[in-house]
C-alpha positions, 0 to 999 in steps of 0.5 A: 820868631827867630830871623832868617839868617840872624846867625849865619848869612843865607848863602847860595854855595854850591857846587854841583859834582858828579863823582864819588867823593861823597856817599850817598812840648816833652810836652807843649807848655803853655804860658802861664798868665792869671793876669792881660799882657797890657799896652804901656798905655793900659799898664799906665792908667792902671797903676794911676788909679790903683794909687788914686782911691782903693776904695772909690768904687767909680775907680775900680770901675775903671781899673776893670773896664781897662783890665777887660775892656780897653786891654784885651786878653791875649792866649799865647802859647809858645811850643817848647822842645821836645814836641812842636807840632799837633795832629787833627785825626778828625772824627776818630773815636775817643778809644782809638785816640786813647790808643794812638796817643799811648802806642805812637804819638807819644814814642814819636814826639807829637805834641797833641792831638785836634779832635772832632767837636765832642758835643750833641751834634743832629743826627743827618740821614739826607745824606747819610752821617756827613761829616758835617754833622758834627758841626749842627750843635744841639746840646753841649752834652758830651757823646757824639759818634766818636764816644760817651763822655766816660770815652772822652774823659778816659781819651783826655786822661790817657793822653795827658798821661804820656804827654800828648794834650788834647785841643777840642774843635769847639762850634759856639758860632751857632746851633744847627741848620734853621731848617732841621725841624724838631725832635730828638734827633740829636745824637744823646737824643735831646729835643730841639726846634730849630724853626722856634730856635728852642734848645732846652738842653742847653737851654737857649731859646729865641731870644738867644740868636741874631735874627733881630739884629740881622738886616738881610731879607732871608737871614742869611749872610748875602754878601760876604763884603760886609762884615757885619752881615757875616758876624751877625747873620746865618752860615749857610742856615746854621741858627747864630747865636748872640755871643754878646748876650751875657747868658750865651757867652756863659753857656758857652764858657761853662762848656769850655771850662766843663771840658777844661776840668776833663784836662783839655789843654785848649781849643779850635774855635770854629768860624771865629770869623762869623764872631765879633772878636770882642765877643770872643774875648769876653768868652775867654775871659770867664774861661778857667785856668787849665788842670793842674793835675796835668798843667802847672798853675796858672797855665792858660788853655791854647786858643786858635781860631778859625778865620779865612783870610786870602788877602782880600777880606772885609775881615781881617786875621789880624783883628783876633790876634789878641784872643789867639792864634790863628789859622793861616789859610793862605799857608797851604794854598801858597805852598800847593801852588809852588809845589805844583808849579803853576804859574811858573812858581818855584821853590827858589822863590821859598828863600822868604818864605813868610811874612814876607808872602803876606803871611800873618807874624810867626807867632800868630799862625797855626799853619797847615797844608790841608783841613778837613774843609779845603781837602773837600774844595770847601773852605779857601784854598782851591785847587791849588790844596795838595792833600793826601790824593796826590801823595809824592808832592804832598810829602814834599809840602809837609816836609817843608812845614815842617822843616821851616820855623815858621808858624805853628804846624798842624798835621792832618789824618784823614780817612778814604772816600769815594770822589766823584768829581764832574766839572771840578766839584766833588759830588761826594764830599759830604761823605763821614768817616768809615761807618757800620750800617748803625752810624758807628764809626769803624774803628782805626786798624793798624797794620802790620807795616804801621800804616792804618786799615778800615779806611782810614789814610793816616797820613800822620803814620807815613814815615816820611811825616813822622820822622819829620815832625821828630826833625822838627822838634830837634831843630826848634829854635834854631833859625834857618841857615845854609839856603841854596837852590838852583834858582828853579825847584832844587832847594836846601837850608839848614836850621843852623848846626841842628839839621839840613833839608834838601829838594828836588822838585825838578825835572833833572837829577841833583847832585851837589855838594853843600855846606850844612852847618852840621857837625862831621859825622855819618848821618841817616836820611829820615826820609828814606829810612830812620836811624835804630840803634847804630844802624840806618834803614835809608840813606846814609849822608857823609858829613866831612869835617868842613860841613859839607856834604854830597847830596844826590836825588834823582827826579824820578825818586818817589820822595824827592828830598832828604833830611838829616839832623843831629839824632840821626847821627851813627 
């Protein structure tokens, strides 16, 4: 991670002004590895036994223990200009995101696509289709309500074709809810019974999940201080498999490396908390090396995992940094506060925004403001999550994701649902996406000013967000420079020479003049228009030979803050 101001020092020049001087991943590359980023220890013990006996069986017992046991894989993934930042369009169809990978993530510079888990999922009437259906797993066979397998290969392949990778939401934490019953209502229409834990499809069997091991009265997890409970016991009646189990893990692995030879470029491994990590680890270890057809030899699938910690937790991120990346909950529930204003939060104090927060290192995270669990209130976060319901600081929270170096940045495209909200619950976040009286999914309409129809909200088309995740693709690499603010909620930095951000979540007007690090020219706003050809369709920013430029932002704006960078240059 490149550190704040290793370049330029952070500086609070500025002056305000109130006259008219001024006018107004190609693809994401994924490191290769065929072999473990060993410690220095490891590395030591195995080059004394390599030189000790090539033939002595005990030492190549040794020499694999240490590879896989005492020296854990790691999955690192480095985003590599032009494209940073992946967008989850959760449950859309495999057609529709076929399409939208070759009509506009491509064009626009995003770097993938999160997608909803692609297996056998049981088929839920009470209530109808909820969107959590998709994660009670009943086969890993490849047709859910976004699609058949030839739709998923198709999607994969499409994508892959204009540079745009596919990340697969994979459930492996458990099958469905203990108390579904039995039949064949899985969505390929598989027989299970939960109540004698029997999924031939797969096949598992009893023997397979956790109930020996798990000490609680009724199964399930009781008390979420003890961490062994959590890993070993039921979520929320969810039926847990055994990961340790070497029959399991292969199961699981030969999922992944099923949906790898399709061409997925890596995976969300869901309730990753609810896993030993070194049950994850040895998952990974047996899972292949991506397809070359689309990934150069030896490249590894990227790898973030699903784990919630606020700091407090009995189980800690950390402890699956070195199978992966991994989601920064308190990211989003931070930032929500702030652009809020509660508890007297300010957008100064974002000046070390980070590890310093009490975030996990840079180059761990998988960073977002909102998911698909904590939009509905599940999850963590709380009320402080700002989604696509409160559109004007939601931009603003994106916008800054997106303009800091820190983290790797998810975007999230909902769909609309009806809330109804008494006593702070939402009684109706179980509703599933836009849906035909059969269960089928509606399909993703396009309007004619590029946003989304059939329900569907999009958020990842609003042009402020796009034209974001292009700001960030210029910019990467860059470290941030050039911070000001008015020590409340006017801020603005730099990323050194490349592009310039600026703020106003105040109640007052701004108007100042700031330094920008950026070359002397006429540059367009990409928050209130974009640059096409040599015209703007925004704002135009002057740029003067010393780097300074003359910002105004009214505090009524709809979108209170303007960015610039060097494509964006007339």
């Amino acid at each position: 991670m490149c550190k704040v101001g290793s370049q330029h020092p952070i500086t609070h020049y500025g002056r305000e002004v109130n006259s008219d001087v001024f006018q107004g991943m190609t693809q994401l590359h994924l490191v290769k590895r065929t072999q473990a980023l060993f410690s220095k220890e490891c590395r030591r013990l195995l080059r004394k036994t390599s030189l000790r006996a090539k033939d002595d069986m005990k030492s190549l017992v040794l020499l694999l223990l240490a590879a896989f046991g005492l020296c854990w894989t790691q999955y690192k993934s480095n985003p590599k200009p032009l494209r940073t930042s992946i967008v989850h369009l959760f449950e859309w169809r495999w057609a529709d995101v076929a399409l939208e990978c070759e009509r506009y993530l491509a064009p626009n510079g995003f770097a993938g696509v999160q997608v909803s888990p692609p297996n056998e999922n049981l088929v839920v009437m009470n209530p109808w289709r909820p969107w959590w259906e998709r994660y009670q797993p009943i086969s890993y066979k490849l047709c859910s309500r976004s699609g058949n397998e030839s739709e998923f290969q198709d999607m994969v392949t499409r994508c892959n074709n204009v540079g745009v990778h596919i990340y697969v939401d994979t459930v492996i934490n458990h099958m469905c809810g203990s108390g579904a019953g039995s039949g064949y209502r899985g969505t390929c229409g598989s027989y299970f019974s939960a109540g004698t834990r029997d999924f031939p499809a797969v096949p598992y069997s009893r023997v397979d999940f956790n109930d020996r091991i798990c000490k609680t009265p009724s199964g399930d997890i009781e008390n979420y201080s003890d961490p062994i409970q959590v890993r070993n016991c039921r979520l929320a009646g969810l039926v847990d498999l055994m990961q340790r189990r070497d029959s399991v893990g292969s199961k699981i692995a030969a999922y992944m490396n099923r949906l790898i030879d399709v061409g997925v470029a890596g995976f969300r491994i869901d309730a990753s908390k609810h896993m030993w990590p070194e049950d994850i680890n040895a998952i990974l270890a047996k899972v292949n090396n991506l397809n070359t057809q689309w990934f150069s030899k030896g490249s590894r699938p990227f790898i973030y995992q699903e784990v919630i910690d606020l700091g407090d937790e009995p189980i800690q991120s950390s402890e699956y940094f070195r199978n992966g990346r991994v989601t920064e909950f308190k990211y989003g529930a931070q930032l929500g506060a702030v652009f809020r204003k509660w508890n007297r939060e300010k957008m100064a104090d974002l000046k070390s925004w980070g590890e310093s927060w009490s975030l996990m290192p840079s180059d761990k995270a998988i960073v977002f403001i909102d998911n698909h669990d904590n939009q509905r209130g599940h999850g963590a976060g709380g009320a402080s999550i700002l989604t696509f319901w409160n559109p004007r600081p939601y931009k603003m929270a994106v916008g800054f994701m997106l303009a800091h170096p820190y983290g790797f940045t998810r975007i999230m495209s909902s769909y609309w649902w009806p809330r109804f909200i008494q006593d702070g619950k939402d009684f109706n976040d179980w509703v599933g996406p836009p849906s035909n009286n059969d269960g089928s999914i509606k399909p993703v309409t396009i309007n004619a000013n590029e946003t989304c129809g059939n329900g569907w909200i999009c958020e990842h088309r609003w042009h402020q967000i796009r034209n974001m995740v292009t700001f960030r693709n210029v910019v990467y690499g860059q470290p941030l420079a050039w911070w000001w603010d008015n020590n409340n909620n006017q801020v603005a930095f730099g990323r050194d020479g490349k592009g310039f951000i600026v703020f106003n979540n105040d109640d007052r007007n701004l108007s100042v003049i700031l330094p920008t690090g950026l070359p002397a020219g006429i540059y367009c706003d990409v928050i209130s228009g974009r640059k096409e050809g040599n015209l703007c369709t925004g704002i135009q920013i002057l740029v003067v030979p010393t780097g300074d430029a003359h910002f105004q932002i009214n505090s009524q704006a709809e979108d209170p803050f303007i960015a610039i960078h060097v494509e964006a240059r007339l």
